[in-house]
C-alpha beads as a LAMMPS data file, in Angstrom:
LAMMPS data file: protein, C-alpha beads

88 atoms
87 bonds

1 atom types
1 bond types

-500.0 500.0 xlo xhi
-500.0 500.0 ylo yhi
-500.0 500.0 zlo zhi

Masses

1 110.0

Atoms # bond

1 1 1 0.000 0.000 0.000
2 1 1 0.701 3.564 -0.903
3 1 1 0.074 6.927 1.106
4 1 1 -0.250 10.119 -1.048
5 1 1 0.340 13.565 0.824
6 1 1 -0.474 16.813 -0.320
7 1 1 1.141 18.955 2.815
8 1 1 0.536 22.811 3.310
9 1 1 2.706 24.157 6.019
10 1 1 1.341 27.477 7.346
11 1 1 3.656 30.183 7.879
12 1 1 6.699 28.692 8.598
13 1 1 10.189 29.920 7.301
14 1 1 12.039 28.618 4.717
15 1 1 14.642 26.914 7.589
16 1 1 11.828 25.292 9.489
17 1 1 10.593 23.922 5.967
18 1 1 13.690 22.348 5.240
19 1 1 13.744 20.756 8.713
20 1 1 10.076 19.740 8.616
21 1 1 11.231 18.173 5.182
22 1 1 14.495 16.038 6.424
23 1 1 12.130 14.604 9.115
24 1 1 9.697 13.511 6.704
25 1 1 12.909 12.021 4.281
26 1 1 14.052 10.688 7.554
27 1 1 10.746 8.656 7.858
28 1 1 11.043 7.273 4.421
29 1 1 8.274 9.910 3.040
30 1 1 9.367 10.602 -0.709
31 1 1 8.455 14.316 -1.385
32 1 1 7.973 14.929 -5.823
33 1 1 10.118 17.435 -7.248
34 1 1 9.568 20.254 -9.854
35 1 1 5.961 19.314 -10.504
36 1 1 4.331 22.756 -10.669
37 1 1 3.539 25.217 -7.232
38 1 1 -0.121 23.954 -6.109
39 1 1 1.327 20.789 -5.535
40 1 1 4.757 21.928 -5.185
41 1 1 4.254 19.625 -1.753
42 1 1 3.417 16.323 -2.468
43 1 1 5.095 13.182 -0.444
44 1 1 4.543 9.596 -0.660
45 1 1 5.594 6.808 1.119
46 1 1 5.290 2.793 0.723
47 1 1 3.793 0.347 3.580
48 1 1 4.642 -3.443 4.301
49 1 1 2.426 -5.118 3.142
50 1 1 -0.498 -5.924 5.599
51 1 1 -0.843 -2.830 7.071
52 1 1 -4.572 -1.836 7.049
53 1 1 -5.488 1.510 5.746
54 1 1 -6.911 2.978 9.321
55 1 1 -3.645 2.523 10.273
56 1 1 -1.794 3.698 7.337
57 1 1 -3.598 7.167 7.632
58 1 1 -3.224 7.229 11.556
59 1 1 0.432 6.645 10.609
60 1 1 0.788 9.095 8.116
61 1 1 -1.241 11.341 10.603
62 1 1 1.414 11.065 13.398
63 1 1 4.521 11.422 11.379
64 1 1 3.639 14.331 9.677
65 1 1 2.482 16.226 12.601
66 1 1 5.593 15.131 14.896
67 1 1 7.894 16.377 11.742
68 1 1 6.099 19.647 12.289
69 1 1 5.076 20.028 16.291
70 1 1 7.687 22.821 16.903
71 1 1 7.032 24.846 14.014
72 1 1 3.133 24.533 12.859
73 1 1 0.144 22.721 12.608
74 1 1 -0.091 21.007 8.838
75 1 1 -3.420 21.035 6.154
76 1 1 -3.079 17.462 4.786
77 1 1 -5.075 15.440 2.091
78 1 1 -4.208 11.578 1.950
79 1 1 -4.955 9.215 0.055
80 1 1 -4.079 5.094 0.583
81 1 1 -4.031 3.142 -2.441
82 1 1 -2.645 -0.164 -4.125
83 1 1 -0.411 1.828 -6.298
84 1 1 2.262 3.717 -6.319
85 1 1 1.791 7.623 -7.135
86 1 1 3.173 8.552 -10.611
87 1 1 4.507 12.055 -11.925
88 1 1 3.155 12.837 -15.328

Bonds

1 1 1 2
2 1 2 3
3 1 3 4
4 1 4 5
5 1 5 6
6 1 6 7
7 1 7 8
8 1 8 9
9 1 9 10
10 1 10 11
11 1 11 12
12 1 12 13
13 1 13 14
14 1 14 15
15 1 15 16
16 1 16 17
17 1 17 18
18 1 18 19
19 1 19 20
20 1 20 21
21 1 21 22
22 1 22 23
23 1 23 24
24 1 24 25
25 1 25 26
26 1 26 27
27 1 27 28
28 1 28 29
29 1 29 30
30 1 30 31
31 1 31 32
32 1 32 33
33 1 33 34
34 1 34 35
35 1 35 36
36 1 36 37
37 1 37 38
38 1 38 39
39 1 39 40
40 1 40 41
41 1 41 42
42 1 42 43
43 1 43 44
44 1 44 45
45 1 45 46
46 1 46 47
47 1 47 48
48 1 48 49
49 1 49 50
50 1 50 51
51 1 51 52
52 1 52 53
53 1 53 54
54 1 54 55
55 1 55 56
56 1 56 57
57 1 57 58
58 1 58 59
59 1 59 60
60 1 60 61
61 1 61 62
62 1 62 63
63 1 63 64
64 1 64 65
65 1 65 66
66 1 66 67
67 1 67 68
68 1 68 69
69 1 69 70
70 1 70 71
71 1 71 72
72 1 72 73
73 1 73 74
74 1 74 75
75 1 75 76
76 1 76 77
77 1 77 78
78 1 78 79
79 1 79 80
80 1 80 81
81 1 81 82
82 1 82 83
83 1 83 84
84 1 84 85
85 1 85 86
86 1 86 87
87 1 87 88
């Protein structure tokens, strides 16, 4: 299974961003490059297979919040799917 992010950050600087971003790498979140600025903030990461999808988003949930906790509270949309997210 697959978890799709689209992250929005509010007002944080452009240090805390890369922080909140070497976190998320740290946790094995994959953030898509160069693909245009209303999505300019997209991660995804792959799950072991078995993991249900409850706890796929309550994952995806807690990381992204902890990677963030001294510097903002995040918007996210996620999606869990089969399949890996593609760049077109």
């Amino acid at each position: 299974m697959h978890a799709l992010v689209s992250a929005d950050f509010p007002g944080v600087t452009a240090n805390q961003r890369k922080k909140i971003y070497d976190c998320l790498e740290n946790n094995n979140w994959v953030k898509f490059q160069n693909i245009g600025r209303d999505i300019s903030t997209s991660w995804y990461a792959q799950f072991s297979v078995g993991v249900e999808y409850n706890e796929i988003l309550r994952i995806t949930k807690d990381e992204f919040f902890e990677c963030c906790a001294s510097f903002c509270k995040p918007r996210l949309i996620i999606h869990v799917g089969s399949n890996k997210p593609i760049e077109i």
